[in-house]
N, C-alpha and C positions, 0 to 999 in steps of 0.2 A: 693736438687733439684729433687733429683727422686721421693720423696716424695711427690712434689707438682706438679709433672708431673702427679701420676697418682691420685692425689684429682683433678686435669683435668678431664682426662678423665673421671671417674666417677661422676663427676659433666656434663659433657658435654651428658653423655649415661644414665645415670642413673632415673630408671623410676621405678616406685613403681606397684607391681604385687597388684592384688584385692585381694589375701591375705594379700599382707604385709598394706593393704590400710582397713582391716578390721580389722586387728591389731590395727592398731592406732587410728581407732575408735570405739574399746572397752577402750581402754586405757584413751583418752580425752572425756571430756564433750564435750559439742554441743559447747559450746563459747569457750572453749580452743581448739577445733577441728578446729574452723574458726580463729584460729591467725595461724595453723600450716599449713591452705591451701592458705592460705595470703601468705605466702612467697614466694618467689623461686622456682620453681623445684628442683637445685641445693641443696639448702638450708634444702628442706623437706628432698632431700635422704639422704645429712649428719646427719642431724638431726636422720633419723632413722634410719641410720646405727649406731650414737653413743650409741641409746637404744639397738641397736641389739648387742652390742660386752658387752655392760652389761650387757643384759640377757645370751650371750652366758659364759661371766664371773661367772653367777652363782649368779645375782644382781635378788631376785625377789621382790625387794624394788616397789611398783607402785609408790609410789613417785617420789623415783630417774628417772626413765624410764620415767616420766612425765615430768621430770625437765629437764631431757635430750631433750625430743621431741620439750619442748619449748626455750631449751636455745638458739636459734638464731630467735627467734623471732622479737626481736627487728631489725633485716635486715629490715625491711619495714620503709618506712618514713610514716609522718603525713598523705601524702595525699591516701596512700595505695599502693604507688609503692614501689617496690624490689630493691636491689640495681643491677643493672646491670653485669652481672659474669665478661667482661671485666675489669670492676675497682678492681676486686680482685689482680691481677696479681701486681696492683700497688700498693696498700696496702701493701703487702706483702715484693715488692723490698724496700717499702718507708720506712716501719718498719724497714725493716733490714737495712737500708745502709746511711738512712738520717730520724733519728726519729724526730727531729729538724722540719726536712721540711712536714713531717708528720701530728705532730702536728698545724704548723703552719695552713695548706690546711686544717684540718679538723675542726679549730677553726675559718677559714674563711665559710666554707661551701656553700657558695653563689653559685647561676648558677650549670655550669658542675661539680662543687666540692659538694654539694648536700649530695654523697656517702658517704665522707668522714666526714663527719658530724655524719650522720647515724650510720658508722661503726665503730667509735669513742667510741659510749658510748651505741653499739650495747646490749651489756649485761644488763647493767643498763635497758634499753627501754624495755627486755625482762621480768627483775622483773618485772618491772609498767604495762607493757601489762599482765601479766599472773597475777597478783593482780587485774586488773580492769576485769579480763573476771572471775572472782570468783576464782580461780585457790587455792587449799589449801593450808594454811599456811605454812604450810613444804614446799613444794612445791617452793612457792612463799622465802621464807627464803635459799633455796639451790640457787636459779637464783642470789636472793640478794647476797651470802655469796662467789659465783664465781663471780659476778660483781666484788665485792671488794676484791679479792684476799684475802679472807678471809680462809685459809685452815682448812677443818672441814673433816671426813671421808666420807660427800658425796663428796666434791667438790673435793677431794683428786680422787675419782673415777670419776666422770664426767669426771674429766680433763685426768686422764690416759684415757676411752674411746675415747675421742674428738681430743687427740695429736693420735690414735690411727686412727683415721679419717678424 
């Protein structure tokens, strides 16, 4: 719980200084630049916080740091909206206490359920969106290979940075 207290707060404060905003556009191409400002606010800081504790790891993979910046990409629906940070809250109890009712809402998806759709197969949407913005194979192959719980030594690290954020 504390844990997800303060991915709150930093999700709720959290704002990207013009360095760390120059950063990430040395890092991304122009089209993979515009799926990463597509997202969230929330979304962008996690997202660069989980390149930032890989670079702070000693990862100076650009790949990986790529794959990090766009692995929650897929938060956005078809029509270009975000999913709203209120529905995280419920995701999260709904994962843990009723995966069941979960899945259900999010194979419904309809109306105010929407999010649940989206955040479902949140990962998957981020291969295919980082594949359609040109995004390199590697690249595009790490987003694949953590959608499908595919354990490889980058996803092995994405995932220690991302539980780390």
């Amino acid at each position: 719980m504390i844990y997800r207290f303060r991915q709150l707060v930093r999700a709720l404060s959290g704002r990207m200084t013009a360095q760390e905003q120059e950063f990430v556009a040395g890092v991304l191409s122009a089209k993979e630049l515009n799926l990463f400002r597509h997202m969230a606010r929330f979304d962008r800081r996690h997202c660069l916080d989980v390149a930032q504790t890989l670079k702070r790891g000693g990862q100076p993979d650009s790949i990986l740091i790529k794959a990090a910046l766009l692995h929650d990409a897929g938060k956005v629906g078809d029509d270009g909206r975000p999913i709203p940070l209120l529905y995280y809250g419920m995701f999260v109890v709904l994962k843990k206490l009723a995966p069941g009712l979960y899945d259900r809402v999010a194979a419904d998806g309809r109306g105010v359920l929407w999010p649940f759709a989206i955040h479902a197969v949140h990962e998957q949407r981020s291969a295919a969106l980082a594949l359609a913005a040109g995004s390199a194979p590697a690249v595009v192959a790490i987003l694949h290979d953590y959608a499908a719980d595919h354990e490889t030594a980058a996803t092995r690290l994405l995932a220690w940075a991302d539980d780390l954020n």
